[in-house]
LUMTI-386298 format. One record per atom (N, C-alpha, C): residue number from 0; atom name; residue in one letter; z, x, y. Coordinates in nm, 4 decimals. Layout:
N
   num   atomo   residuo         zz         xx         yy
   NUM      CA         A          Z          X          Y
...
***
This chain:
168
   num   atomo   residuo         zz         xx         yy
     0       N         X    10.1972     1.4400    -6.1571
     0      CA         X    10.1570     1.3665    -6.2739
     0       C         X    10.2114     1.4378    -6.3968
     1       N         X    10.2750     1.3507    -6.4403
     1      CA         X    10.3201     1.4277    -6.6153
     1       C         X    10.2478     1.3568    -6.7263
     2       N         X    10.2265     1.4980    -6.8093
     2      CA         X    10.2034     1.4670    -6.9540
     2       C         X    10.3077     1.3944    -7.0329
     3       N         X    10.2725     1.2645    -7.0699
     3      CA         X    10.3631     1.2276    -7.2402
     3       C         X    10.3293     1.2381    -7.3660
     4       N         X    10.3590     1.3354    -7.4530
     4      CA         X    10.2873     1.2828    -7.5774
     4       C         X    10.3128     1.1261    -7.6137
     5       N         X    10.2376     1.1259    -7.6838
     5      CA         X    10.2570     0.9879    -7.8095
     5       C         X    10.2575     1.0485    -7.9480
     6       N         X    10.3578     1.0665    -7.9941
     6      CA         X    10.3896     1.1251    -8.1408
     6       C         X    10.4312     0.9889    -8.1935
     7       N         X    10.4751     0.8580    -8.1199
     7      CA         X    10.5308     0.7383    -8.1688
     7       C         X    10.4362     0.6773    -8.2907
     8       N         X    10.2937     0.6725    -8.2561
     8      CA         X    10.2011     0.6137    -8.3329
     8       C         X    10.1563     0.6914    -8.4905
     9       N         X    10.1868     0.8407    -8.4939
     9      CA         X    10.2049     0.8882    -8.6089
     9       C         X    10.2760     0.8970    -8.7125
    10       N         X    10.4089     0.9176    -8.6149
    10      CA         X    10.5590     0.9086    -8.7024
    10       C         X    10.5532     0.7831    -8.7460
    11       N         X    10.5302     0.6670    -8.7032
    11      CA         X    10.5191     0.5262    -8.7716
    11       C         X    10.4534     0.4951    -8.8757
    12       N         X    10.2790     0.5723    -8.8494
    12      CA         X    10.2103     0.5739    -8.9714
    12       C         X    10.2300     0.6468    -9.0780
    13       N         X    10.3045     0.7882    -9.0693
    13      CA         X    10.3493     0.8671    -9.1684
    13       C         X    10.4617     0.7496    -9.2636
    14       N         X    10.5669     0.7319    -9.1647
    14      CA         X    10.6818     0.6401    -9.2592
    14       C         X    10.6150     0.5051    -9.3305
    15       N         X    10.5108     0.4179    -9.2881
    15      CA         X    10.4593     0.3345    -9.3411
    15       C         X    10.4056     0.4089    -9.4762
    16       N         X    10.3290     0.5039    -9.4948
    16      CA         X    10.2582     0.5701    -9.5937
    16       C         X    10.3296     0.6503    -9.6819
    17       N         X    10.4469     0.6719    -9.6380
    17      CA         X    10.5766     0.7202    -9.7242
    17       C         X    10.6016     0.6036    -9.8066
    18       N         X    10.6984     0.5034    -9.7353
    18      CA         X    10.7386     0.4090    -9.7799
    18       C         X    10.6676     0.3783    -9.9071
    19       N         X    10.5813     0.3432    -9.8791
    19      CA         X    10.4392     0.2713    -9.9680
    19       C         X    10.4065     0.3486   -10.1013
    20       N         X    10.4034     0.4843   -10.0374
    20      CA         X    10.4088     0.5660   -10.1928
    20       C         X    10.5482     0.5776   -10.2647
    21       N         X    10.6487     0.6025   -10.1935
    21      CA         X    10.7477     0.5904   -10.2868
    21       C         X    10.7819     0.4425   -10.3608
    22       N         X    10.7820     0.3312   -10.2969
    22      CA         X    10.7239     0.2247   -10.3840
    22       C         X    10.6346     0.2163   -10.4892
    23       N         X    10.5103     0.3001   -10.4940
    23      CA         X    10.3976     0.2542   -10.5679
    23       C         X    10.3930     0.4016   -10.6971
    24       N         X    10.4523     0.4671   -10.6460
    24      CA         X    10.4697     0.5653   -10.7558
    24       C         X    10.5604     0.5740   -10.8569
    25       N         X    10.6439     0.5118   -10.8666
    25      CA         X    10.7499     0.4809   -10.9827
    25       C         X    10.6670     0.3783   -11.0131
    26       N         X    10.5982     0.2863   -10.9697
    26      CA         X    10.5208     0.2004   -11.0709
    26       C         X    10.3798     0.2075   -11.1457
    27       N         X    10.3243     0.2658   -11.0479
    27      CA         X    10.2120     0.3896   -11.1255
    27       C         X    10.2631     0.4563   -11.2386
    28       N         X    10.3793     0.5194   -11.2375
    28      CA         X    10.4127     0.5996   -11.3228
    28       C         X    10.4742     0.5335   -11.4860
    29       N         X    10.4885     0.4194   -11.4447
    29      CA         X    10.4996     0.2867   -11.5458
    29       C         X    10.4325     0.3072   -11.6746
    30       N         X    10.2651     0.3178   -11.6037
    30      CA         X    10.1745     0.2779   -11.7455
    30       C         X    10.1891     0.4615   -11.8298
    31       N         X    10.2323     0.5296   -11.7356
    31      CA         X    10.2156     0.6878   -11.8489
    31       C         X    10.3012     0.6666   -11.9317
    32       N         X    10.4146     0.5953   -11.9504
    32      CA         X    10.5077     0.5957   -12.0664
    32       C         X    10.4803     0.4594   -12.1310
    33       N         X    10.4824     0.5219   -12.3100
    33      CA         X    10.4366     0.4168   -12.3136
    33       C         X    10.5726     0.3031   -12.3548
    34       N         X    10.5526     0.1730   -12.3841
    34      CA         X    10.6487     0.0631   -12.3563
    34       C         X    10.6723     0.0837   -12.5142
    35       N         X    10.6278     0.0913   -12.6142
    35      CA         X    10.6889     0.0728   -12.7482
    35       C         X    10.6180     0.2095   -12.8043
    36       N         X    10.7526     0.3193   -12.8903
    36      CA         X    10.7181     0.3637   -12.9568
    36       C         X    10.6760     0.3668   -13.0512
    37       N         X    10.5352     0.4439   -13.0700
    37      CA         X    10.4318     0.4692   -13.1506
    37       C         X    10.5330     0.4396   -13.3224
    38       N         X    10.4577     0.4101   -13.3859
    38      CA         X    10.4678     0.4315   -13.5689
    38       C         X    10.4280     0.5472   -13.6325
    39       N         X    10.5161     0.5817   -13.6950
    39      CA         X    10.4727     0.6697   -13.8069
    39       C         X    10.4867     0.6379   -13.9735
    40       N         X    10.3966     0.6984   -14.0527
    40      CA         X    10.3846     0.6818   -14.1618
    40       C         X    10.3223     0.7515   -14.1923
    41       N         X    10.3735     0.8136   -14.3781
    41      CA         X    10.3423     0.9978   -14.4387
    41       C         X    10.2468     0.9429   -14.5285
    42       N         X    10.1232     0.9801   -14.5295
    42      CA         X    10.0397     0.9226   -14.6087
    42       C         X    10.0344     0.9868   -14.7045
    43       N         X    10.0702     1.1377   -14.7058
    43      CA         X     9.9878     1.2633   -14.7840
    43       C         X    10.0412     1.3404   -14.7838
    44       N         X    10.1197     1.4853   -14.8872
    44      CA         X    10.1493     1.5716   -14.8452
    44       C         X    10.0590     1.6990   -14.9946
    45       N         X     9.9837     1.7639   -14.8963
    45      CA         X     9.8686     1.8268   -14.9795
    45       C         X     9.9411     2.0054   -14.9957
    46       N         X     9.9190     2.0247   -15.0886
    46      CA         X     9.9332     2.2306   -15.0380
    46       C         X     9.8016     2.2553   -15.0139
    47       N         X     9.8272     2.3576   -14.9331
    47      CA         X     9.7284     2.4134   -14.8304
    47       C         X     9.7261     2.5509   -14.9196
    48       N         X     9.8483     2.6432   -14.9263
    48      CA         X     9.8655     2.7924   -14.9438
    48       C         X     9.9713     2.7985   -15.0941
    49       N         X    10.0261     2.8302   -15.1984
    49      CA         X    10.1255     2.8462   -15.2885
    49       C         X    10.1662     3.0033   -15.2959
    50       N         X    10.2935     3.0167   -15.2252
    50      CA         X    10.3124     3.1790   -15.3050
    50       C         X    10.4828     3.1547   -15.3216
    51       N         X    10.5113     3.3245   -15.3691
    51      CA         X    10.6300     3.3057   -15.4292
    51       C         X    10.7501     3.2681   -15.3198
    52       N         X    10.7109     3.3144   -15.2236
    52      CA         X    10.8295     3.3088   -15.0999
    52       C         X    10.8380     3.1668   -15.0156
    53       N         X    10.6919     3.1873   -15.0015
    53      CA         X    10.6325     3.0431   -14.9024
    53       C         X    10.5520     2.9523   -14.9657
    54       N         X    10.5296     2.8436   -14.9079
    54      CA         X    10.4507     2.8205   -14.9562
    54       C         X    10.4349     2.6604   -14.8326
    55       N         X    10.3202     2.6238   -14.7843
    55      CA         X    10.2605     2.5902   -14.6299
    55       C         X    10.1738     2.4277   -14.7253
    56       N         X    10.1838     2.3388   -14.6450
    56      CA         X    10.1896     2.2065   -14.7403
    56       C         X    10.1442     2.1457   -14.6123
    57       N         X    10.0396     2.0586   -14.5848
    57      CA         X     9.9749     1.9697   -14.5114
    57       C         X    10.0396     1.8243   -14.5111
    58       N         X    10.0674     1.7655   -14.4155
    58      CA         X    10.1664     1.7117   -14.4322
    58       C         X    10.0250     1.5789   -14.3237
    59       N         X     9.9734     1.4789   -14.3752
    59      CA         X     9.9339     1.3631   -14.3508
    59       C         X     9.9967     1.2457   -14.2479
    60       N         X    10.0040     1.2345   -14.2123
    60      CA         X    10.0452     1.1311   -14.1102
    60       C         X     9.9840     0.9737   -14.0164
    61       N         X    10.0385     0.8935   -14.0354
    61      CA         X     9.9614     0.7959   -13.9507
    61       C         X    10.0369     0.7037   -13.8678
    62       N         X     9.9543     0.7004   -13.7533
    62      CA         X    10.0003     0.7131   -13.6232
    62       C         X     9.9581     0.6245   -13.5476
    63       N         X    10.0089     0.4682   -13.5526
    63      CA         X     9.9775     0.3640   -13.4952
    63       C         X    10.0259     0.3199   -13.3968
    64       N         X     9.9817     0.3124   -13.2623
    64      CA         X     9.9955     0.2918   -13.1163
    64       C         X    10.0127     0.1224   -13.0994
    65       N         X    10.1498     0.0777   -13.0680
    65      CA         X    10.1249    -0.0535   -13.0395
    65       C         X    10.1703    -0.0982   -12.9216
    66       N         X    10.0703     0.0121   -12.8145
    66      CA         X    10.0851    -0.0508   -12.6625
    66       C         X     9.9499    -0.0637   -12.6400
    67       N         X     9.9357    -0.0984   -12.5190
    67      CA         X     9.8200    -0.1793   -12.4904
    67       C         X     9.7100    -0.0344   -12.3773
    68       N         X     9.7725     0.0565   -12.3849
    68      CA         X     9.7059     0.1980   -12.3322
    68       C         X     9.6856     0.2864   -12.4334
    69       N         X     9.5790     0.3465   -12.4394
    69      CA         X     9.6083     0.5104   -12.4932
    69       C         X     9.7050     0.5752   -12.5175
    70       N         X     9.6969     0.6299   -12.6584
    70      CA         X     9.7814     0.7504   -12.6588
    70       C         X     9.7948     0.8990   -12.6928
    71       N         X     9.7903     0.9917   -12.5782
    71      CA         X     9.7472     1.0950   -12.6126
    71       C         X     9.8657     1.1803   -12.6434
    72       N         X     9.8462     1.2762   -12.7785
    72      CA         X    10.0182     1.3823   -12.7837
    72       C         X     9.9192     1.4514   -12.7960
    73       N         X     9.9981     1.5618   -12.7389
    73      CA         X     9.9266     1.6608   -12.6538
    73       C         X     9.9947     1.8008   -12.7874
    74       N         X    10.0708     1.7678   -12.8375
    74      CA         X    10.1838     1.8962   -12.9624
    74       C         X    10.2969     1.8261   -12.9708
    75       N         X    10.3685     1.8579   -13.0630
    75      CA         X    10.4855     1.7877   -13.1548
    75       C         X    10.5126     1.8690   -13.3065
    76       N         X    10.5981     1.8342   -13.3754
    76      CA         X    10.6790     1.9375   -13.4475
    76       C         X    10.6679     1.8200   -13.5396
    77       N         X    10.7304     1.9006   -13.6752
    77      CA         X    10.7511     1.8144   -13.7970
    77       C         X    10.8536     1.8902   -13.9077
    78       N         X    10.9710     1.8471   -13.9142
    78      CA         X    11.0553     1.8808   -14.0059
    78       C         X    11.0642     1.8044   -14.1533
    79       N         X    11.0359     1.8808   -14.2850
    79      CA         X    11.0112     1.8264   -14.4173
    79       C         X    11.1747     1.8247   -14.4614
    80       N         X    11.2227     1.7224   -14.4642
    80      CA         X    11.4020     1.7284   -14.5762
    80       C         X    11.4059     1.6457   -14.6764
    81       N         X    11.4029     1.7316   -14.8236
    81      CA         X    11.3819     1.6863   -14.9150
    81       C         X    11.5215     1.6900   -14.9842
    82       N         X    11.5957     1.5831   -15.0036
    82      CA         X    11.7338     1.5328   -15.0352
    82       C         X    11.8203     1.5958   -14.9569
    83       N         X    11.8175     1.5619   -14.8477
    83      CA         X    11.9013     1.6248   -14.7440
    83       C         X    11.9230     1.7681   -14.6377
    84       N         X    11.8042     1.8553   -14.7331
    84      CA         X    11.8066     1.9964   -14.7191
    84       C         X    11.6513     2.0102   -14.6317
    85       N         X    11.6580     2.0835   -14.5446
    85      CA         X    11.5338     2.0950   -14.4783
    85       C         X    11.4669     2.1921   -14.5685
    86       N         X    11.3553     2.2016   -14.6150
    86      CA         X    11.2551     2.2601   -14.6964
    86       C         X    11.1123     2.3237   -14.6212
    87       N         X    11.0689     2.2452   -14.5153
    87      CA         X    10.9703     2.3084   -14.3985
    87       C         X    10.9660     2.2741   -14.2850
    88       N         X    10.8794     2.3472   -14.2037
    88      CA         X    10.8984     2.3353   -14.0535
    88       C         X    10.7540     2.3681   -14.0226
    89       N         X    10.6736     2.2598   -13.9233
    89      CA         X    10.5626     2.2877   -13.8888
    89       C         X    10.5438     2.2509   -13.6929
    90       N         X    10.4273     2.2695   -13.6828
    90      CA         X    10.3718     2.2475   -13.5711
    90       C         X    10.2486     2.1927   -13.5296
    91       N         X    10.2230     2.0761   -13.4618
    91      CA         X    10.0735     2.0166   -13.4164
    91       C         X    10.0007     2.1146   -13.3773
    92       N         X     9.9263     2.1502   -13.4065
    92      CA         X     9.8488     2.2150   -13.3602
    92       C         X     9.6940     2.1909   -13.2685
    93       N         X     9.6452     2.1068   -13.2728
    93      CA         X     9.5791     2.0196   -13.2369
    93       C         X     9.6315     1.8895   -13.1416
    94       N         X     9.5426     1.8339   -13.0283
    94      CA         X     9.5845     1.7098   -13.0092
    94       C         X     9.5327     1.6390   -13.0396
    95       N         X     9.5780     1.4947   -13.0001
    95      CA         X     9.5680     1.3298   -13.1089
    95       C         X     9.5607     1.2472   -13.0306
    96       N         X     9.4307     1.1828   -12.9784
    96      CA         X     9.4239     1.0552   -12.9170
    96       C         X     9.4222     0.9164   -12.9846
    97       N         X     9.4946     0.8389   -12.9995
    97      CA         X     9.5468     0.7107   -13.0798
    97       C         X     9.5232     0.6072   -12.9280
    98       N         X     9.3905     0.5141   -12.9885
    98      CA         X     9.3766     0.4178   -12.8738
    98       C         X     9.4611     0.3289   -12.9014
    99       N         X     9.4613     0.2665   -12.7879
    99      CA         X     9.4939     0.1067   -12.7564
    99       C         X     9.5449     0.0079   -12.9041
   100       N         X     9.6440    -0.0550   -12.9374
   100      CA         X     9.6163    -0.1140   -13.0396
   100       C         X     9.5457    -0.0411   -13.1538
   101       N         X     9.5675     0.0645   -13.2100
   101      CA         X     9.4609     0.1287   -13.3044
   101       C         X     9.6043     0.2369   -13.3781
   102       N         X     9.4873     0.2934   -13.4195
   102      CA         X     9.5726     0.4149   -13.5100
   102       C         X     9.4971     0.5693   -13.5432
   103       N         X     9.5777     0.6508   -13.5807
   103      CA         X     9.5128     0.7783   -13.6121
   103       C         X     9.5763     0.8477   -13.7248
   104       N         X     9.4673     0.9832   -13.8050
   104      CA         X     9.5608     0.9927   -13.8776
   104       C         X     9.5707     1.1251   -13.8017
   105       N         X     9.6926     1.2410   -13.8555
   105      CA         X     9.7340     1.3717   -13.7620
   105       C         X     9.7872     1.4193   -13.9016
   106       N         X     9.7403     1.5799   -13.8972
   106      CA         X     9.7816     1.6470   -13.9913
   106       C         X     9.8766     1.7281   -13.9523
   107       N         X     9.9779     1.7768   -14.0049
   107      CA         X    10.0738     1.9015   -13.9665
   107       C         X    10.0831     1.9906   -14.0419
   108       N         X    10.0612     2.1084   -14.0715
   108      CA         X    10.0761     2.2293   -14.1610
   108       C         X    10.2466     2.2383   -14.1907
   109       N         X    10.2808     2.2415   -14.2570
   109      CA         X    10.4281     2.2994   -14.2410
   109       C         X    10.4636     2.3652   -14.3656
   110       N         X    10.5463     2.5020   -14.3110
   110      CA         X    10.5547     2.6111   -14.4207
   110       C         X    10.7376     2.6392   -14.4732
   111       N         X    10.7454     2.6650   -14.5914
   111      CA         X    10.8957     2.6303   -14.5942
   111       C         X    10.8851     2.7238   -14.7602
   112       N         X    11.0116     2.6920   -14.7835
   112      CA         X    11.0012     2.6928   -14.9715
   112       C         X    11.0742     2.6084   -15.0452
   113       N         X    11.0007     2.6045   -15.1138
   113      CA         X    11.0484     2.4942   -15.2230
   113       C         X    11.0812     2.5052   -15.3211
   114       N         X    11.0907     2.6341   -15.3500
   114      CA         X    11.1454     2.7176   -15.4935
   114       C         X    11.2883     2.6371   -15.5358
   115       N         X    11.4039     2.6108   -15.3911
   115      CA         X    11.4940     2.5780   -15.4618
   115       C         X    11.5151     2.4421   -15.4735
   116       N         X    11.4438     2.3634   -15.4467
   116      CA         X    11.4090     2.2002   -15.5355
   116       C         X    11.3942     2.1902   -15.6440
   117       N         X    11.3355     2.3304   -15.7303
   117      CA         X    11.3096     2.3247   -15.8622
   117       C         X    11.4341     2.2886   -15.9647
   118       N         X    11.5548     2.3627   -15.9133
   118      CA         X    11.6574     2.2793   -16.0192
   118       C         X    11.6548     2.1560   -16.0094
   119       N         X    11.6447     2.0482   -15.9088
   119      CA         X    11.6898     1.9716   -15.8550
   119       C         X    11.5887     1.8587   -15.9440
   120       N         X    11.4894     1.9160   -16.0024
   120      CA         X    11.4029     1.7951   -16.0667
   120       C         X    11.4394     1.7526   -16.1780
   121       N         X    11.5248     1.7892   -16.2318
   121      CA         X    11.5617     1.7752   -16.3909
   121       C         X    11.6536     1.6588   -16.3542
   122       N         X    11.6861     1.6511   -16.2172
   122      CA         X    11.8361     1.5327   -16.2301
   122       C         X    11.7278     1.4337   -16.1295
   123       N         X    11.6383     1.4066   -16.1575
   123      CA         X    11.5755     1.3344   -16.0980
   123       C         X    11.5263     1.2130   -16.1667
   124       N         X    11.5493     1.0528   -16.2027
   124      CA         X    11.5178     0.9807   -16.2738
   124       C         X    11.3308     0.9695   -16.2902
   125       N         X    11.2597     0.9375   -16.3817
   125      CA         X    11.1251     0.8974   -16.3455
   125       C         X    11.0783     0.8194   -16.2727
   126       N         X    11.1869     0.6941   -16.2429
   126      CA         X    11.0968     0.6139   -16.1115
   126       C         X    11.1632     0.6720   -15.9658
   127       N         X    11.2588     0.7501   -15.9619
   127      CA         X    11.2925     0.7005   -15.8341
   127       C         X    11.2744     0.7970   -15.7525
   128       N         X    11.2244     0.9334   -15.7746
   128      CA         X    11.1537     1.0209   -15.7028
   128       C         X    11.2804     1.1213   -15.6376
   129       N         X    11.1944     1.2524   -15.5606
   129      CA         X    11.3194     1.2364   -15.5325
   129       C         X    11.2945     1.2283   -15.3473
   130       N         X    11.3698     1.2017   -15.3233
   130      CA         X    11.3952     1.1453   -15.1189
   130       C         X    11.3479     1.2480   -15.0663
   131       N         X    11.3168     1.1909   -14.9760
   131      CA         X    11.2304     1.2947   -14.8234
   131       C         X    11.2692     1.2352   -14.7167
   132       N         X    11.2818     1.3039   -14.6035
   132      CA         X    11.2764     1.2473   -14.4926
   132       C         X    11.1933     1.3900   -14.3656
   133       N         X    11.0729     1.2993   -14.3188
   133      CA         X    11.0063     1.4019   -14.2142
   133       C         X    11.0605     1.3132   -14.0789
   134       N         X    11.1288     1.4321   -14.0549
   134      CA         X    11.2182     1.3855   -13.8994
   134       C         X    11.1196     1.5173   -13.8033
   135       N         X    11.0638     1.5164   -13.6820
   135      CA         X    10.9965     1.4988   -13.5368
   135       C         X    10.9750     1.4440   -13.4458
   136       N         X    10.8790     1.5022   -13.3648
   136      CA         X    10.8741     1.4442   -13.2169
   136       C         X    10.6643     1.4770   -13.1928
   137       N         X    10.6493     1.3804   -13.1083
   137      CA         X    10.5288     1.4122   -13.0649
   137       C         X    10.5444     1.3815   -12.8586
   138       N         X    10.4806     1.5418   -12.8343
   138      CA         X    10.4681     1.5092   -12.6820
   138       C         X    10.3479     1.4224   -12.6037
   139       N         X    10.3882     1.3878   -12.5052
   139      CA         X    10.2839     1.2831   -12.4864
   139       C         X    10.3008     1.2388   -12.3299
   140       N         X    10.2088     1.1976   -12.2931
   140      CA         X    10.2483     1.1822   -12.1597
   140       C         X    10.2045     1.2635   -12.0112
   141       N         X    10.2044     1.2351   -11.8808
   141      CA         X    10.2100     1.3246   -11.7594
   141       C         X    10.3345     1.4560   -11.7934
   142       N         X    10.4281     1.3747   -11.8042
   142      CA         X    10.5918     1.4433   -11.7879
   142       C         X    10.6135     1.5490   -11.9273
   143       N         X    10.5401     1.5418   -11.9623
   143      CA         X    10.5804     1.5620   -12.1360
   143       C         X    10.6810     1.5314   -12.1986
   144       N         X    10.6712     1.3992   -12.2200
   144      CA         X    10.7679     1.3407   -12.3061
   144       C         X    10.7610     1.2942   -12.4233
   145       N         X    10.8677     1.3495   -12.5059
   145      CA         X    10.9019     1.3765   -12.6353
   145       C         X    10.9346     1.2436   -12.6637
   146       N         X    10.8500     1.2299   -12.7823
   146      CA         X    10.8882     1.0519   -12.8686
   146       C         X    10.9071     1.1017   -13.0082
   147       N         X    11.0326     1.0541   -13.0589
   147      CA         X    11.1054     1.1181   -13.1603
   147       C         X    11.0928     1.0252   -13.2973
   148       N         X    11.0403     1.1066   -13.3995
   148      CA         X    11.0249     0.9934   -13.5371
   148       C         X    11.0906     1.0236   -13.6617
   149       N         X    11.1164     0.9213   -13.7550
   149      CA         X    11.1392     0.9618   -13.8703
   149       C         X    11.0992     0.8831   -13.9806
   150       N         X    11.0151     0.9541   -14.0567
   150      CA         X    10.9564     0.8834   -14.1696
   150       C         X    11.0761     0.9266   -14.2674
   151       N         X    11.0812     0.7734   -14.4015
   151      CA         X    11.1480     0.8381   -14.4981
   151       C         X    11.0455     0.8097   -14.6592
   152       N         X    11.1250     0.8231   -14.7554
   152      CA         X    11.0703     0.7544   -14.8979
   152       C         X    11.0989     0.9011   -14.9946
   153       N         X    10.9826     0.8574   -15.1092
   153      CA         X    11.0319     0.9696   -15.2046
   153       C         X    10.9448     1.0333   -15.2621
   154       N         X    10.9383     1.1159   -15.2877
   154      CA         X    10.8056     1.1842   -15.3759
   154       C         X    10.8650     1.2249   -15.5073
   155       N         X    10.7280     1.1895   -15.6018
   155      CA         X    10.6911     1.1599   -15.7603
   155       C         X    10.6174     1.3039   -15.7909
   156       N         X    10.6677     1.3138   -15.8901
   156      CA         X    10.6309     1.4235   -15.9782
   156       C         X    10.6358     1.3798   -16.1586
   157       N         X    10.5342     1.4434   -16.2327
   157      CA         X    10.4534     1.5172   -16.1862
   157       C         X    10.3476     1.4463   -16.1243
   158       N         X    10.2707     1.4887   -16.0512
   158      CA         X    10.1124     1.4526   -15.9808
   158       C         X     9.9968     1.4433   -16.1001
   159       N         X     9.9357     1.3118   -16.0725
   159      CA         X     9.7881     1.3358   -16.1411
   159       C         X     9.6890     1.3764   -16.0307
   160       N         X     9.5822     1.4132   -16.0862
   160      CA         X     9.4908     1.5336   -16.0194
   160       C         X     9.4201     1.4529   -15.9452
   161       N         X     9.3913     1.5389   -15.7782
   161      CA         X     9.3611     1.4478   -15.6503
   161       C         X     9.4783     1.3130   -15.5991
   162       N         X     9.5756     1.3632   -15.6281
   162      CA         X     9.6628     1.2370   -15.5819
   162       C         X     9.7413     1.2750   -15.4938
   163       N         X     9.8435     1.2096   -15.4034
   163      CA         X     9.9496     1.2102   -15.3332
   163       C         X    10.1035     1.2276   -15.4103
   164       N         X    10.2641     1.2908   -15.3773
   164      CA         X    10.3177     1.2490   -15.4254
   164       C         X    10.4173     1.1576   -15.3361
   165       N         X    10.3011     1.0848   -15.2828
   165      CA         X    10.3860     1.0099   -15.1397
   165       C         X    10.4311     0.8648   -15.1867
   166       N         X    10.5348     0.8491   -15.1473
   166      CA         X    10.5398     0.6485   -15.1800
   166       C         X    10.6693     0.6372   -15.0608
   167       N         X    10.6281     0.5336   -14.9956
   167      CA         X    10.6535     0.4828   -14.8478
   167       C         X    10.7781     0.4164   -14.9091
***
């Protein structure tokens, strides 16, 4: 009398249960990214710190999700370029859950100097400010994936007291 295994009935169920996940996991993996990148918009840019070298500026943000999931960034970066010239560099420090259809706002610290903008205001008309652009990324996701933004517009000087010198 001989022994046979039956390994037939496993190996079948293993490849059925393979199959099935490699099917169902690229589509699972669907809803973690999201289908339309998020919005940004600079609501605010506050000083935090003023000195002669540095000087570290809160930088406002809002952050409107228009997919139909959650959105969580987990850290992301924020570069300040004020007429072309990068002026600061910050970091999320915190994370940011932005639901469904909704919005959030997210602050970024970012430290730079701005000493040499100061010539630059005298050739600056009164309405037209002078240009900014905050170019970043916020991570987000299983994979950590980087969704890349750029706000632009111009900031007004001088400031009246408690104000923004933001205009979209």
């Amino acid at each position: 009398m001989t022994i046979v295994a039956r390994s037939f009935g496993f190996t079948q169920w293993f490849r059925r249960w393979s199959m099935l996940l490699l099917v169902a996991l690229p589509l699972s993996a669907c809803s973690a990214f999201p289908m339309h990148h998020p919005e940004l918009q600079l609501l605010s840019i506050q000083p935090e710190s003023v000195g002669l070298v540095a000087q570290t500026f809160l930088l406002s943000l809002k952050v409107s999700n228009p997919n139909d999931s959650a959105l969580h960034a987990k850290a992301g970066e924020a570069r300040l370029y004020v007429q072309d010239r990068q002026v600061a560099y910050g970091l999320l420090n915190k994370p940011v859950d932005v639901p469904a259809y909704g919005s959030a706002t997210v602050s970024i610290p970012v430290t730079g100097n701005f000493l040499p903008l100061l010539g630059d205001l005298g050739s600056v008309s009164a309405g037209a400010g002078l240009p900014y652009t905050v170019k970043g990324y916020l991570v987000t996701g299983m994979l950590d994936m980087r969704i890349p933004f750029t706000v632009t517009g111009a900031l007004h000087l001088p400031l009246p007291p408690d104000s923004s010198a933001v205009s979209p």
